[in-house]
C-alpha positions in Angstrom: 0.0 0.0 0.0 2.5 2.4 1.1 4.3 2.1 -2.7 1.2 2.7 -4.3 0.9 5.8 -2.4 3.8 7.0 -3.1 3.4 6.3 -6.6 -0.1 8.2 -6.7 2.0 11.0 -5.0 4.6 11.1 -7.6 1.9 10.7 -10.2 0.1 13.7 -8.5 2.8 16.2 -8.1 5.0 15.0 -11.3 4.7 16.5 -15.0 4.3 14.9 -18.5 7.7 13.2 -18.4 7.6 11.8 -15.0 4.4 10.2 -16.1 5.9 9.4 -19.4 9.1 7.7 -17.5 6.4 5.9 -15.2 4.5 4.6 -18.1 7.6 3.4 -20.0 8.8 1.3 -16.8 5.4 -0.3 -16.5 5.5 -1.5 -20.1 8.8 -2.7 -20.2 8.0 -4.9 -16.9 4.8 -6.0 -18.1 
């Protein structure tokens, strides 16, 4: 739980390329 808040947080407070990066990670692990 604690992860996913601090991935909502980042999500929340980050720009277009921190959500860009974040996408890109979770497709390359999928």
């Amino acid at each position: 739980m604690e992860s996913q808040f601090g991935i909502a947080n980042v999500w929340i407070q980050g720009d277009f390329v921190t959500r860009a990066v974040a996408i890109l990670l979770l497709a390359m692990s999928l």
